[in-house]
C-alpha positions as CSV (number, residue, x, y, z in Angstrom):
1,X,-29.0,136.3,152.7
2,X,-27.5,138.4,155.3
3,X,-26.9,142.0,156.2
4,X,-23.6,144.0,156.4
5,X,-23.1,147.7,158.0
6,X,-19.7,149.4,158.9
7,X,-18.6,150.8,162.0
8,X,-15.9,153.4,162.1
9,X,-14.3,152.8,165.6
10,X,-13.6,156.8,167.3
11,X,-14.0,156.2,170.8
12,X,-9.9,156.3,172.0
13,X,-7.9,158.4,174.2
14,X,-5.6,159.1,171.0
15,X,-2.1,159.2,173.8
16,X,0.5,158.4,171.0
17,X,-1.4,161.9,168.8
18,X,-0.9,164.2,172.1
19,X,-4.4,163.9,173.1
20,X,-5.7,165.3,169.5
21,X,-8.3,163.0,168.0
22,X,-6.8,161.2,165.4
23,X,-10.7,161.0,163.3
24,X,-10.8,164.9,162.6
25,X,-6.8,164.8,161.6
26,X,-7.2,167.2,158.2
27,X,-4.5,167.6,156.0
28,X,-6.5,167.0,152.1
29,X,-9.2,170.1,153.4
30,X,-10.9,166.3,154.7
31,X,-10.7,164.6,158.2
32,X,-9.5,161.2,157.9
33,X,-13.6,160.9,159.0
34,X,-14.6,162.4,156.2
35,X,-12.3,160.3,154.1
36,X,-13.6,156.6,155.4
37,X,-16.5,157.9,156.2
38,X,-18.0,158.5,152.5
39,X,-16.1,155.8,151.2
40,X,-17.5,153.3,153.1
41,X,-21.2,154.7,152.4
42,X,-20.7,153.7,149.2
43,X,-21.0,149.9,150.2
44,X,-23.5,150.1,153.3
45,X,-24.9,152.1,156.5
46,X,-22.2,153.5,158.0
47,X,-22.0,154.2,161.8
48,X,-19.2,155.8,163.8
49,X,-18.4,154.5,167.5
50,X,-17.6,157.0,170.1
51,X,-17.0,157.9,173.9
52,X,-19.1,159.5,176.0
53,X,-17.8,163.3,175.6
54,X,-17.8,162.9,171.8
55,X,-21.4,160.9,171.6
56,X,-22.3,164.7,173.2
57,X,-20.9,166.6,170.1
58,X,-23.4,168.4,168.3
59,X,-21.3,168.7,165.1
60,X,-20.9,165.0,164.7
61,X,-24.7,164.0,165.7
62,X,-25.7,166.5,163.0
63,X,-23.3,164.4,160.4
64,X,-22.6,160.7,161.2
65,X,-24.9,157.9,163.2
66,X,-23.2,157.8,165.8
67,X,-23.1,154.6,168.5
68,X,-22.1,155.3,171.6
69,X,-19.5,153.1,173.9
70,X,-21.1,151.1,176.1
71,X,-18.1,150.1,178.0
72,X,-15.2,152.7,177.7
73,X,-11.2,152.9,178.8
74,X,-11.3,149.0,176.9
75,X,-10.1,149.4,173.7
76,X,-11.5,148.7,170.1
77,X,-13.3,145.7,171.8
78,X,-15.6,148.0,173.7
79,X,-16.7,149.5,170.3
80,X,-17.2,146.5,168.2
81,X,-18.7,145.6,171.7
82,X,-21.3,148.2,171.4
83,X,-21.8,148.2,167.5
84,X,-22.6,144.6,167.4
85,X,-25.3,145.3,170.3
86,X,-26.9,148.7,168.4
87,X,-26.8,147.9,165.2
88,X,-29.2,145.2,163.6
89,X,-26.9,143.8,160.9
90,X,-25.5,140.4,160.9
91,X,-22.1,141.8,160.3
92,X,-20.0,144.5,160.5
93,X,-16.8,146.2,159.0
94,X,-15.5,147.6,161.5
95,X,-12.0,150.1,161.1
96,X,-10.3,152.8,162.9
97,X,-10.5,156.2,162.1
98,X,-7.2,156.4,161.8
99,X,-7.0,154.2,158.5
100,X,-7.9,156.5,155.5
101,X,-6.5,154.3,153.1
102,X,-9.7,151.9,154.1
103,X,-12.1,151.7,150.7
104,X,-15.0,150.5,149.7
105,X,-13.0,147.2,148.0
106,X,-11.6,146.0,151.1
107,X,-15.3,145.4,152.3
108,X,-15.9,144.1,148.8
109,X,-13.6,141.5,149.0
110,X,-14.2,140.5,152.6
111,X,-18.0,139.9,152.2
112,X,-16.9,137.6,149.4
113,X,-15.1,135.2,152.2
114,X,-18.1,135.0,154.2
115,X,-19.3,131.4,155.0
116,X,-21.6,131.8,157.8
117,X,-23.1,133.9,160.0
118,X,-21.0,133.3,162.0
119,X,-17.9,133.9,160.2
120,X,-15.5,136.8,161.1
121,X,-12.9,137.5,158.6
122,X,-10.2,139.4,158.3
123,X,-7.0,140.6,156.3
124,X,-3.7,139.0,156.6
125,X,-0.1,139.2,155.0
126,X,3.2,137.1,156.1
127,X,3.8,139.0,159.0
128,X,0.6,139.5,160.9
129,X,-3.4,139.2,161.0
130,X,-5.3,142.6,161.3
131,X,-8.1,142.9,163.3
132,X,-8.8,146.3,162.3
133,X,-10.5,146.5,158.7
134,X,-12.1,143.3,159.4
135,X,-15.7,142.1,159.5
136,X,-17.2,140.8,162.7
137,X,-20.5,139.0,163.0
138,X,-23.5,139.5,165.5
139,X,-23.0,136.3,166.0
140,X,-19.8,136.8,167.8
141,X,-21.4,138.7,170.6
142,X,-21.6,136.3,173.7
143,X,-17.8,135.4,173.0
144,X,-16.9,139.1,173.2
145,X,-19.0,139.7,176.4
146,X,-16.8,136.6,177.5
147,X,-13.6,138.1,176.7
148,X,-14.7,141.3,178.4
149,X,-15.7,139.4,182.1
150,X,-12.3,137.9,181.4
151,X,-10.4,141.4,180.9
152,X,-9.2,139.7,177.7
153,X,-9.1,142.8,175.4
154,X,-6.6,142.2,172.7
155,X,-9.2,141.9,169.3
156,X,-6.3,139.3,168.6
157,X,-6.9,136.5,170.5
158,X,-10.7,136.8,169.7
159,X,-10.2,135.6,166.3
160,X,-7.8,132.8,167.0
161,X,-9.7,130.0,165.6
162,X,-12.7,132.4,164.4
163,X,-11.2,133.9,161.7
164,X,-11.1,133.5,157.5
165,X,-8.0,134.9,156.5
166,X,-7.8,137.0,153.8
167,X,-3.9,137.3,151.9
168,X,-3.8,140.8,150.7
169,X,-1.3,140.1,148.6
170,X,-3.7,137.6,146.5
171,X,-6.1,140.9,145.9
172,X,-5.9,143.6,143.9
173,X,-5.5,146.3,146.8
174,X,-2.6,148.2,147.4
175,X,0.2,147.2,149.7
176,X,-0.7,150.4,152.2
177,X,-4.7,150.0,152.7
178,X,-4.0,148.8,155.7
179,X,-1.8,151.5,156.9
180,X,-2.7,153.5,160.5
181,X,-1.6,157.0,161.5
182,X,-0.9,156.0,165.3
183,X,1.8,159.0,165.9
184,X,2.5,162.5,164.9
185,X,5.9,161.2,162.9
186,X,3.5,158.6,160.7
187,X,1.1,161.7,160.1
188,X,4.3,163.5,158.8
189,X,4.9,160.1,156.6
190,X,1.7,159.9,155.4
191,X,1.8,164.2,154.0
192,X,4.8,162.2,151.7
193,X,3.0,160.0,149.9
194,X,1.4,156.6,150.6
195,X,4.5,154.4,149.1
196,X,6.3,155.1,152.6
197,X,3.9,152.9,154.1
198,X,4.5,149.7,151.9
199,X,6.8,147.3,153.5
């Protein structure tokens, strides 16, 4: 039997948002924190990955478990990094706070790939693998400290040959759960409705 928490990856410098981080981005009277924050609660722990200045907040300490960065300026690695290292799970689901279309079913249907410890596994559709919304196992560590000696950041080409694929057009999830608020004019999208995201 093994043990799965989620990590909510907050630590970024948030350049394509004008500085503004994207986690505490409110436009249901919820951050997108808030939002992915509860919902993944429903399945297991939950734990948020930030930098330095925010691991400082007394507002979030008060509200989340927060992890902080071990190694910062490096990217989502340097989270999952850190998260693998502090929490003592086998796995983790680890997503960005700027996905609040992530549920609670996506982890579902994840776990339900897992072969090993050390599997990782991770979404996919006919144009891409995602590496956020994903689960990554302890396991995984000493290749990601390898990755990070090599300056080898991109989550990508950590799960080339690591990774169960996941179609998520074969599952009952909606087209846009894996949708990403990266820029003010996706945030403007996103006010719209969620069907702008499909496709």
């Amino acid at each position: 039997m093994y043990t799965l928490a989620n990590l909510i990856l907050m630590g970024g410098k948030n350049k394509r948002m004008n500085g503004f981080n994207k986690g505490l981005i409110n436009t249901t009277g919820q951050t997108f924190l808030e939002i992915i924050y509860q919902e993944l609660s429903q399945v297991s722990d939950t734990y948020v990955s930030v930098n330095r200045s925010l691991y400082k907040d007394e507002g979030l300490e008060k509200s989340y478990n927060l992890i902080e960065d071990k190694i910062e300026d490096i990217g989502p690695m340097g989270g999952i990094y850190s998260g693998l290292k502090e929490i003592d799970s086998n796995f983790l689901f680890v997503t960005a706070c700027d996905m609040p279309f992530v549920s609670a079913r996506m982890v579902e249907i994840l776990a339900e790939h897992i072969v090993s410890l050390d599997s990782c596994v991770a979404f996919c559709d006919n144009k891409r693998v995602y590496p956020m919304a994903a689960i990554y196992p302890k396991n995984m560590l000493s290749k990601i400290e390898e990755h990070i000696k090599e300056k080898n950041y991109k989550l990508l080409n950590l799960l080339v040959n690591r990774a169960i694929l996941v179609d998520i057009a074969l599952t009952d999830l909606s087209a846009d759960s894996l949708a990403n608020i990266n820029t003010l004019s996706d945030l403007e999208r996103s006010k719209l409705g969620r069907n702008l995201f499909i496709g």
